[in-house]
C-alpha positions in Angstrom: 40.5 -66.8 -41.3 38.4 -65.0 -39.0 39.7 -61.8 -37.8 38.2 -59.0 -35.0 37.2 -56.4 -36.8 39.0 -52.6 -36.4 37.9 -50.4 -33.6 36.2 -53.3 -32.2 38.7 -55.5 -29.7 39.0 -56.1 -26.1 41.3 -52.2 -25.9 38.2 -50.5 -28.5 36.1 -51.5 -26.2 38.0 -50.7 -22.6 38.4 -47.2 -24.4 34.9 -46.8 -25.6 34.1 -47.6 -21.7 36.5 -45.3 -20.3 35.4 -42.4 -22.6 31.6 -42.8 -21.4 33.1 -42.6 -17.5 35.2 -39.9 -18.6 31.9 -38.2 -20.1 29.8 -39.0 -17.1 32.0 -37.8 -14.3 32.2 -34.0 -16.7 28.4 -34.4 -16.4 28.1 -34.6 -12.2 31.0 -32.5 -11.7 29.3 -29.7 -14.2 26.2 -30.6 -12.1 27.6 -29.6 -8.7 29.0 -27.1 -10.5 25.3 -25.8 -11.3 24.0 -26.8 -7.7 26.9 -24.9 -6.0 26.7 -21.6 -8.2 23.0 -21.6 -7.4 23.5 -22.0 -3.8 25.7 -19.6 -3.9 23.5 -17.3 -5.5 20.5 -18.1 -3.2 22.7 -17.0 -0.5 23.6 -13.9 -1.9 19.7 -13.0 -3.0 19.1 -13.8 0.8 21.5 -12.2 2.3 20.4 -8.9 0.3 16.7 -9.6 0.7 17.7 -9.6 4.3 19.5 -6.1 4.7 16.5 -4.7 2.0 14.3 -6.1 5.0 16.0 -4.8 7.8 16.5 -1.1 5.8 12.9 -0.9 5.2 10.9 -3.6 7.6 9.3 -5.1 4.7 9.7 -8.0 2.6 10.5 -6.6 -0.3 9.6 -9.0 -3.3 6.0 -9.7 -1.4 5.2 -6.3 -1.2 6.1 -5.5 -4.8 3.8 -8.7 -5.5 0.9 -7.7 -3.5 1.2 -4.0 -4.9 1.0 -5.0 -8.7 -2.0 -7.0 -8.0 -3.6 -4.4 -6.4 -2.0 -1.7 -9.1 -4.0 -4.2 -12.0 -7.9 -4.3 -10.2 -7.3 -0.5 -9.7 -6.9 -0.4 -13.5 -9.4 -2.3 -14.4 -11.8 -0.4 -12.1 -11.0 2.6 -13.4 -10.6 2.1 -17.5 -12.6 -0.4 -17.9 -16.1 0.2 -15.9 -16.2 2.6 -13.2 -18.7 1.1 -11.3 -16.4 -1.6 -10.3 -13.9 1.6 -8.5 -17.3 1.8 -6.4 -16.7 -1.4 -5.5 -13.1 -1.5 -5.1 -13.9 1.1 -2.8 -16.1 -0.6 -0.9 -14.2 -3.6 -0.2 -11.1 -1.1 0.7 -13.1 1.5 3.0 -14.7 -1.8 5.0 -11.1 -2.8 5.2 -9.3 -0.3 6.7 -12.1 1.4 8.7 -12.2 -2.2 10.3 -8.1 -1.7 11.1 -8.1 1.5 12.3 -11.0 0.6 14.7 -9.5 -2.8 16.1 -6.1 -0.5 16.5 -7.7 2.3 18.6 -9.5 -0.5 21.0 -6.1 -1.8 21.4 -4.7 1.5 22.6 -8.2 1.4 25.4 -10.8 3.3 22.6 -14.0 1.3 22.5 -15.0 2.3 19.6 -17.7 -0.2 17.8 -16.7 -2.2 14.8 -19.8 -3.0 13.3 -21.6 -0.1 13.0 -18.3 1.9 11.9 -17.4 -0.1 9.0 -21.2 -0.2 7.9 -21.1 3.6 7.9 -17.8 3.5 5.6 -19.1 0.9 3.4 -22.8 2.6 2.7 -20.4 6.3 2.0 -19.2 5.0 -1.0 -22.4 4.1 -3.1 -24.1 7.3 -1.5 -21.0 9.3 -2.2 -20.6 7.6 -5.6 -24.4 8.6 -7.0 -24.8 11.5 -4.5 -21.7 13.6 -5.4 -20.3 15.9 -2.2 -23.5 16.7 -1.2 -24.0 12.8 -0.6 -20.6 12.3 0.6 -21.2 15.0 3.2 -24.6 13.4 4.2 -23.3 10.2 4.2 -20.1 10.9 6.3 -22.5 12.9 8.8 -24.5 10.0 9.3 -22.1 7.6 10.0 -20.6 9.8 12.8 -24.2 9.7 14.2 -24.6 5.8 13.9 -21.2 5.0 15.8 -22.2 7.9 18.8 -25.6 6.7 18.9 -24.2 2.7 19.1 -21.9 3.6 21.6 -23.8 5.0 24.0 -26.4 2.2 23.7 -23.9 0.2 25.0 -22.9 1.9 27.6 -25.8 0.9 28.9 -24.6 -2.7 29.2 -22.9 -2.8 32.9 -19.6 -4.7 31.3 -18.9 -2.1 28.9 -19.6 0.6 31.5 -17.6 -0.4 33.5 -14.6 -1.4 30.6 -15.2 2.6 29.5 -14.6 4.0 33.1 -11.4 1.9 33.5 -10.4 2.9 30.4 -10.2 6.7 28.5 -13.7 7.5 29.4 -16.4 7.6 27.1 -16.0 10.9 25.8 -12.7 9.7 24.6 -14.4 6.8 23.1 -17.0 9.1 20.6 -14.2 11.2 19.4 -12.3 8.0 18.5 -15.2 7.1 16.6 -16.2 10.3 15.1 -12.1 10.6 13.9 -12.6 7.0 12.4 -15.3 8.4 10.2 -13.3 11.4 9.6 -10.3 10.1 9.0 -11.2 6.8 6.9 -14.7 7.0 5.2 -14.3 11.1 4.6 -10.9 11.1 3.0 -11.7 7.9 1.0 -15.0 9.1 -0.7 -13.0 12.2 -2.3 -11.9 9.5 -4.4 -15.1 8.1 -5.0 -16.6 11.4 -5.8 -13.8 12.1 -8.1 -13.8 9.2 -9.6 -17.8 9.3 -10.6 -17.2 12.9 -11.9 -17.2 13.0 -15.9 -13.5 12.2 -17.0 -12.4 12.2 -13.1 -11.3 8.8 -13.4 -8.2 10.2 -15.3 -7.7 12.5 -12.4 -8.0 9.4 -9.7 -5.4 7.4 -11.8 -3.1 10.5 -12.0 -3.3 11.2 -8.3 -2.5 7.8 -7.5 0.5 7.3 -10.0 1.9 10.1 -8.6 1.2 8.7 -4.9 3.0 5.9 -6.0 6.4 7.8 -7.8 6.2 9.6 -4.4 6.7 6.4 -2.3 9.1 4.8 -5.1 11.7 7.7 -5.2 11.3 8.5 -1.6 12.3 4.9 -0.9 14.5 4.7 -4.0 16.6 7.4 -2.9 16.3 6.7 1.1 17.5 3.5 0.4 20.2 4.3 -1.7 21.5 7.3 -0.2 19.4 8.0 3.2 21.8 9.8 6.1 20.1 12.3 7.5 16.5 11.2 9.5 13.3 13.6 8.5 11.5 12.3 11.5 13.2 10.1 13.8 10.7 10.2 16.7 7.8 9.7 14.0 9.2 7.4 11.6 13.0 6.7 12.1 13.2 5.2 8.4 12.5 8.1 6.6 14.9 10.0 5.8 15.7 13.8 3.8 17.4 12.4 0.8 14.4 10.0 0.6 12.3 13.3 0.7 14.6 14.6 -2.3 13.7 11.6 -4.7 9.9 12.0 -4.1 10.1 15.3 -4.8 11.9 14.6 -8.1 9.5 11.5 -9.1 6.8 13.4 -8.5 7.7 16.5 -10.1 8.6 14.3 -13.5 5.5 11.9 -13.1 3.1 15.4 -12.4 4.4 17.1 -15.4 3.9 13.7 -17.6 0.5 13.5 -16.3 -0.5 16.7 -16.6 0.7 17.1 -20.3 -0.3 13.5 -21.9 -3.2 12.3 -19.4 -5.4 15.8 -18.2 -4.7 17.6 -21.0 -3.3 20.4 -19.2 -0.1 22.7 -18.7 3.7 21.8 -17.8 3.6 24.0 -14.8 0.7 22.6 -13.6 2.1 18.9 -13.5 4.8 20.6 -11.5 2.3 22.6 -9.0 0.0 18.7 -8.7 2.6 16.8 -8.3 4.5 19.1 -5.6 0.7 19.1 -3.7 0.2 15.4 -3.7 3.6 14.6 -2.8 3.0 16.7 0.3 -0.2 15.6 1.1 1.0 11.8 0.9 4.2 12.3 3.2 2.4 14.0 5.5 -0.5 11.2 5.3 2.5 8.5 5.7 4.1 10.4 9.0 0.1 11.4 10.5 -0.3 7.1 10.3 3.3 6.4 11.4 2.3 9.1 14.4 -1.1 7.0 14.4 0.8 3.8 15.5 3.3 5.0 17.6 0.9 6.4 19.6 -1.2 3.2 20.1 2.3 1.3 20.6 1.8 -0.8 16.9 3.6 -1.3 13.9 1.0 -2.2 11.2 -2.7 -2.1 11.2 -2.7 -5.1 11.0 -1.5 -8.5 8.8 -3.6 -8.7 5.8 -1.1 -7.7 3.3 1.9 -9.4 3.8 4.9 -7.2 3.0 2.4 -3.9 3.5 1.3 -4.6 6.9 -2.8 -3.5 7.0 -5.3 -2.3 4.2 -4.7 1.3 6.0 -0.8 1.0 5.8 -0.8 1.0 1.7 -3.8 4.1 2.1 -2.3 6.5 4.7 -1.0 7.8 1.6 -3.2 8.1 -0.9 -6.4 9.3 1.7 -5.3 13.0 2.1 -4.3 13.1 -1.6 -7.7 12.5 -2.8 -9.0 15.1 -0.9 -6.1 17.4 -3.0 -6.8 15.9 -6.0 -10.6 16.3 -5.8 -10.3 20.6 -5.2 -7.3 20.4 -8.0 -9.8 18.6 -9.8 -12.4 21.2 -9.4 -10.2 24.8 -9.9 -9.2 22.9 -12.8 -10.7 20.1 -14.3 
C-alpha cells in the first residue's frame, strides 16, 4: 500500500508555506524598520547640519572637505618638492588678488584686474629665487604696473567718466596699491620663507598653528560662545571662541616648537601666542574688509569657505610673523 510520506502531506506543506510568509513579512517589516531608523537619522544629521549652518554660515561637512584637500597639496608642496609651494602659490596669489579686486569694484574702486593679478602671480617666482630683496622689487613693481594701467585708462572717456561718478581716481590707485599690499606682499613672506634652507618646516608650523587657531576658536565658540568679541566687525566671533585659540595654539606652538624646529618650550608658547594674534586680527581686518564693501565672501569658489581670500585672511599676516620669527630665530 502506498502511503504519503511524513512531513510531507497537504498540512507539511500549508505549514512549510505559512512559515516562508511568516519569514517574509519579518523580512519587510525589519526592512521598514531599516528605512525608518535611517530616515530618522537623516533628519536628525540635517537638522544638526542645519543649526551647525546657521551658528557658523557655513556648510560644515563641505568646508571640512574642501580644507583637507587643500591641507594634502599644501603637504605635498611643501615635503615633497618645494618648487611645487611656488606654484601653489601662484595659483593661490592669482586667486585671491583676483577676489579682492572684483570686491573693491563692487564697492565703486576701479581698480584693474588684469594687470593686478599679473603683478601677484610674477611676485612669487621673483620672490621665490630673489629672496626679500626680490620680494620687495617685485611688490614695488606691481604697485607701479596697476597705477600706471589705471591711469592709461582714464584716458578712455567711459572710464573717465565711471571714475568721476564714482570715488575719484585717487581713490582708485590707493585701492590698487593696497591690493598689492595687502595680497601679493603678505603672501610672498611665505614664499620667501618657504625657499629659505629648512623654512619649509617653519611655513608648515605657521600654518598648523593658523589652523588650531581657527579649530579651537570655533570649537570653543561653538560650544560655549556667549559673549561677542566684535559684534559690529564679525557678530560670530565670540570671547570664549578667543579662549580655545589661545589654548590650541599655545599646545600646537609648544609641539611645534619642541619636535618640528628644534627649539625651546617657551618659544612654542611665545610663536604660537604671535600667530594666533596675527591670524585673528587678519580674520576681523577681512571681516572689516567685507562689511565695508557690503559682502559676505569674496566670492563662491570654495563652497563652504566662500572665496580663495576667505580661507587666507588668516594665514597672510602670519607669514609675515612667521618669516621675522623665522629670522631672530631660525
Amino acid at each position: 500500500m502506498t502511503g504519503v510520506p511524513d512531513g510531507e502531506g497537504p498540512d507539511a506543506g500549508d505549514e512549510q508555506h505559512s512559515t516562508r510568509a511568516e519569514f517574509r513579512a519579518q523580512m519587510h517589516q525589519a526592512r521598514v524598520d531599516l528605512e525608518r531608523q535611517l530616515e530618522t537619522s537623516r533628519a536628525q544629521f540635517d537638522q544638526a547640519q542645519e543649526r551647525i549652518n546657521a551658528r557658523t554660515g557655513r556648510n560644515l561637512l563641505v568646508a571640512i572637505l574642501i580644507g583637507l584637500g587643500f591641507g594634502g597639496v599644501l603637504l605635498l608642496s611643501l615635503l615633497v618638492v618645494k618648487e611645487l609651494f611656488m606654484v601653489f602659490a601662484v595659483v593661490v596669489a592669482g586667486f585671491a588678488s583676483s577676489e579682492l579686486a572684483a570686491a573693491l569694484r563692487h564697492g565703486g574702486y576701479l581698480v584693474p584686474r588684469i594687470p593686478t593679478v599679473v603683478a601677484a602671480v610674477a611676485a612669487v617666482p621673483v620672490a621665490y629665487y630673489g629672496g626679500a630683496a626680490g620680494q620687495l622689487i617685485a611688490v614695488l613693481g606691481g604697485m607701479v604696473l596697476v597705477v600706471a594701467w589705471r591711469l592709461a585708462e582714464q584716458a578712455v572717456p567711459s572710464v573717465r567718466a565711471a571714475s568721476s561718478s564714482s570715488r575719484g581716481l585717487a581713490r582708485d590707485l590707493g585701492a590698487g596699491i593696497f591690493v598689492q599690499g595687502y595680497v601679493t606682499f603678505l603672501a610672498t613672506f611665505a614664499v620667501v620663507l618657504t625657499a629659505a634652507e629648512g623654512g619649509q618646516w617653519w611655513t608648515l608650523a605657521f600654518i598648523i598653528i593658523v589652523v588650531a587657531t581657527d579649530t579651537g576658536a570655533y570649537g570653543f565658540g561653538l560650544a560655549f560662545g556667549k559673549h561677542p568679541m566684535a559684534p559690529v566687525i564679525s557678530p560670530k566671533k565670540t570671547w570664549e571662541g578667543f579662549g580655545g585659540a589661545v589654548l590650541s595654539s599655545g599646545l600646537a606652538g609648544v609641539i611645534l616648537a619642541v619636535f618640528m624646529l628644534g627649539e625651546p618650550w617657551w618659544f612654542g608658547i611665545v610663536f604660537g601666542a604671535a600667530i594666533m594674534l596675527s591670524a585673528t586680527l587678519g580674520d576681523l581686518a577681512e571681516s572689516l574688509i567685507k562689511r565695508d564693501l557690503g559682502i559676505k565672501d569674496m566670492s563662491s569658489w570654495l563652497p563652504g569657505h566662500g572665496g580663495v581670500l576667505d580661507r587666507l585672511d588668516s594665514i597672510l599676516p602670519s607669514a609675515a610673523v612667521a618669516y621675522a620669527a623665522f629670522r631672530v630665530f631660525g
